[in-house]
N, C-alpha and C positions, 0 to 999 in steps of 0.2 A: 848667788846672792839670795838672802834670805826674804822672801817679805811678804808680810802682815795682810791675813787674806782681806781685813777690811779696808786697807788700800787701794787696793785690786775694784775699780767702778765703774758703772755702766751709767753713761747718762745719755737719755733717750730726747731726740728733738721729734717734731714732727715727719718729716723728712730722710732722718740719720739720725745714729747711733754712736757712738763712741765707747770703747774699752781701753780705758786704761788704766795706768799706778798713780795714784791718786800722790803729791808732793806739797802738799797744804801747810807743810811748817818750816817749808824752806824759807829762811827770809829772803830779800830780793838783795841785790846787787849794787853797789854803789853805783854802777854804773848806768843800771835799768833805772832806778830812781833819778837820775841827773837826766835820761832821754825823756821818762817821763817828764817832770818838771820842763823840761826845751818845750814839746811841744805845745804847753799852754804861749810860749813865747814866741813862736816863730806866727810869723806873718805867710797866709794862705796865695798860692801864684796860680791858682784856676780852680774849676770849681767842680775839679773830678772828686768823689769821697774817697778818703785812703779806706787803704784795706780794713781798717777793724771798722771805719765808721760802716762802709759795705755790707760787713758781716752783723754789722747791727740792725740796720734795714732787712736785709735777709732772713735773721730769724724772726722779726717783729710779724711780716710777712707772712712766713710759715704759719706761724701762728695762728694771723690773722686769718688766713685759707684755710688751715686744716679745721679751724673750728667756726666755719662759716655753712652754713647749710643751707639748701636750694629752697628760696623763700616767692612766697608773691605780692604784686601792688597791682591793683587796678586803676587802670589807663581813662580817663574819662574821656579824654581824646582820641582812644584808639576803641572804648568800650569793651573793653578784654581786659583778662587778668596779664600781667607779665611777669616770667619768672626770673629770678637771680639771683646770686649769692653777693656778689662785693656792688658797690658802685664808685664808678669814675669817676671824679671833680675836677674842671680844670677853672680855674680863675685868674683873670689877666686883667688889666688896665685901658681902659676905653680910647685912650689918650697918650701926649707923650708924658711920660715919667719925669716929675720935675722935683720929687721927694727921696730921701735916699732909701735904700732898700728896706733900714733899720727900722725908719717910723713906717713904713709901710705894712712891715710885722707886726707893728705893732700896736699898730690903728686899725688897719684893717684884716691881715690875718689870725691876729691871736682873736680879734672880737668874733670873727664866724667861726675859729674852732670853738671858742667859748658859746656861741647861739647854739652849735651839732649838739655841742654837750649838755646844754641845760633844752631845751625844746624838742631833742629829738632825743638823747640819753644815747649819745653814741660815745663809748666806750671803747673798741678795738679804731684807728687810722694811722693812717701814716702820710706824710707830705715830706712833699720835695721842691724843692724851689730850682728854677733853670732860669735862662734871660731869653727871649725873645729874639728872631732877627733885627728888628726895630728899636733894640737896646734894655724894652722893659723889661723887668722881670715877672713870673707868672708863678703860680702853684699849682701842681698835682695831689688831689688826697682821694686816698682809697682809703675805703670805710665801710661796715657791712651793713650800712641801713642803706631805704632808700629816701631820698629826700624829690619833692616832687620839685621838677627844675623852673619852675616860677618864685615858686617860696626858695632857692636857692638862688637866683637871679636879684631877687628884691632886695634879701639880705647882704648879698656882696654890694651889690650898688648904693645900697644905703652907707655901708662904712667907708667908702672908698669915696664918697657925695662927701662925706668930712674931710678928704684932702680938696675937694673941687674937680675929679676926674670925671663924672659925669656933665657938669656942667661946662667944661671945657669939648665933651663931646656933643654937647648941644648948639657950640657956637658953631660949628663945625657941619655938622648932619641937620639940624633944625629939631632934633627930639629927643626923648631923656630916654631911652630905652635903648642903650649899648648894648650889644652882643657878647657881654663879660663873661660870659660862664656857662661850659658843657656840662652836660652828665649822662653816664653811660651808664649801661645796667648790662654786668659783667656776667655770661649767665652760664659758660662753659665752664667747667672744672679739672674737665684735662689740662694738664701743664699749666695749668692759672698761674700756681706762685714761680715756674721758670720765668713766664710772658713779664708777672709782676716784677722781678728781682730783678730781668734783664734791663727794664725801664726806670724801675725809680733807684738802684743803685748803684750807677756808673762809674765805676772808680778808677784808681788810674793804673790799673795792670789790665793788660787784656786788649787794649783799645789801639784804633789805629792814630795816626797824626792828622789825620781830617778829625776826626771827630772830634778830637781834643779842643782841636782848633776851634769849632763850632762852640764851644762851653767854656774857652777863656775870651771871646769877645769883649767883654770884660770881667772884673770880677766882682762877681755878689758881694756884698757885706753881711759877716754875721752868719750865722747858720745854715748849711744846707736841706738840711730835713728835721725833722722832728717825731716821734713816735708818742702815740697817747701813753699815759702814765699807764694803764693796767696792762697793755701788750708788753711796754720792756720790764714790769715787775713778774713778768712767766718766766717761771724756773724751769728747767728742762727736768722730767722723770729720772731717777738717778737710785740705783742703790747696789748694793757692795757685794766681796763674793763670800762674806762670812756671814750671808742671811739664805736660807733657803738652798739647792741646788743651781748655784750661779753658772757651771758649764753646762749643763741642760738649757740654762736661758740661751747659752749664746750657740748651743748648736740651733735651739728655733730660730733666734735670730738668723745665724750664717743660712740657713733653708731656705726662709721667706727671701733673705734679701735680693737685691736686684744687681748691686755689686758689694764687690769688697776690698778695700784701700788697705794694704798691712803697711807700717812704716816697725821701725826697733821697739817701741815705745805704745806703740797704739794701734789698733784693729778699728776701721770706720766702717760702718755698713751705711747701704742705700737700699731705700725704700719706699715704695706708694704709700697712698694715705690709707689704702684698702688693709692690707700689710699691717698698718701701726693700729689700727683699730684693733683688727682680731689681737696682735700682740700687747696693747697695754688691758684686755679684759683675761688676757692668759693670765699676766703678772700681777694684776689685783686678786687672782684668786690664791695667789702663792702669796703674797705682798700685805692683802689685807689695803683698810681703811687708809693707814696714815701714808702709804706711798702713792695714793689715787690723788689724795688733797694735799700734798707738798709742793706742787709747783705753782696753788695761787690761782689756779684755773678758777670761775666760779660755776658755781652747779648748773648753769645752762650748757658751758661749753662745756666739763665734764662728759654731760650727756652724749654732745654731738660726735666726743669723741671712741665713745663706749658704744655708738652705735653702727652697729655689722653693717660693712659695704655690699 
């Protein structure tokens, strides 16, 4: 079978690679359009993410890691600088939960990612929503700034003081000053995005029947996670083998990588961040200008990723 070297593409993630025949004018299938259209219809029975939403956390992730670089905050409490690249958030409810999950997003979660993003200009996160032993449900968001955890305390407890959860933990303890909200300062970078993907993308392949158990306690409403607008608008590095010498690319590729997945259809490579560095400033000298700036990255993370491990 004959076919069109510019078919034949390499689209580059963080992490992995992919080669294969590019089929972009196939239309789809009566059939694939009918499962699509289902799925907006079917009603959710736990709150494991299926495979693609998974794989959407995953790459947002990737992302987010490979173009996060080891940064510092000083501690006035501890009088030291600290160093890190992502920080942890976790946000929970003081009280018992007497609002359904839905206004909770929507009172209180969308208004602190909407405070990250205008007061602190955070740009790369990801959240995840889980339930609690005690029924409530809580938030996870990793995010590459650091926010100092008073000013993140003030601000969760202020929107969530608009359902009355604070005040209800006042009647309770005798003081307004709930213990809603951790944060961690992430500061290792080996296996970061394994640690991260294993945690905030639990989907339902893979997993034993305890845990499952543990995550239909009951079911969340509405949304499992969410990913900031500019992490899911990254396009993966991608280009064809009727530009440049494309089996030289991939014999560098197959050298550096760390494995290699062949199925009929496709060749996958795996590889460090160390790896994708030195290879995406190979292929900008082959590639030029417009292959560096097609995936949307913006000129900070460009950098972070052009720069030698």
């Amino acid at each position: 079978m004959h076919v069109d070297p510019s078919d034949i593409r390499l689209s580059i993630t963080p992490f992995s690679a992919v080669s294969y025949i590019y089929h972009g004018g196939r239309p789809r299938s009566e059939r694939f359009l009918n499962q699509y259209r289902d799925n907006f219809k079917q009603i959710r029975t736990d709150n494991l993410l299926s495979m693609n939403s998974a794989r959407k956390v995953r790459r947002a992730i990737n992302w987010l890691v490979s173009t996060s670089n080891e940064k510092s905050v000083y501690s006035k409490e501890m009088k030291k600088y600290i160093k890190y690249r992502l920080s942890f958030v976790t946000l929970t409810l003081p009280s018992k939960q007497v609002h359904s999950d839905l206004l909770i997003k929507k009172e209180c979660l969308n208004v602190f990612l909407q405070w990250i993003r205008d007061k602190y200009n955070v740009t790369k996160y990801v959240w995840r929503s889980e339930i609690q032993k005690n029924g409530n449900i809580h938030f996870h968001i990793t995010m590459d700034k650091f926010v100092y955890h008073k000013d993140v305390r003030r601000a969760w407890n202020r929107n969530i003081e608009k359902l009355g959860y604070v005040s209800r933990f006042e009647e309770v303890h005798g003081h307004r000053q709930p213990p809603s909200t951790e944060i961690k300062a992430v500061k290792k970078a080996k296996n970061l995005s394994a640690y991260l993907t294993a945690y905030l993308s639990k989907s339902k392949s893979g997993h034993g029947k305890k845990m499952k158990e543990e995550y239909n306690s009951r079911i969340i409403e509405g949304r499992l996670f969410g990913v900031s607008s500019y992490l899911s608008g990254i396009k993966p590095f991608s280009i064809s083998a009727d530009v440049g010498d494309f089996f030289d690319v991939l014999r560098k590729l197959r050298h550096g990588s760390e494995r290699e997945f062949v199925t009929d259809y496709s060749n996958v490579f795996y590889y460090d961040i160390g790896f994708l560095q030195h290879f995406i400033c190979y292929l900008s000298d082959i590639y030029g200008g417009e292959f560096i700036t097609s995936t949307g990255l913006d000129r900070s993370d460009l950098k972070s990723l052009l720069v030698a491990a």
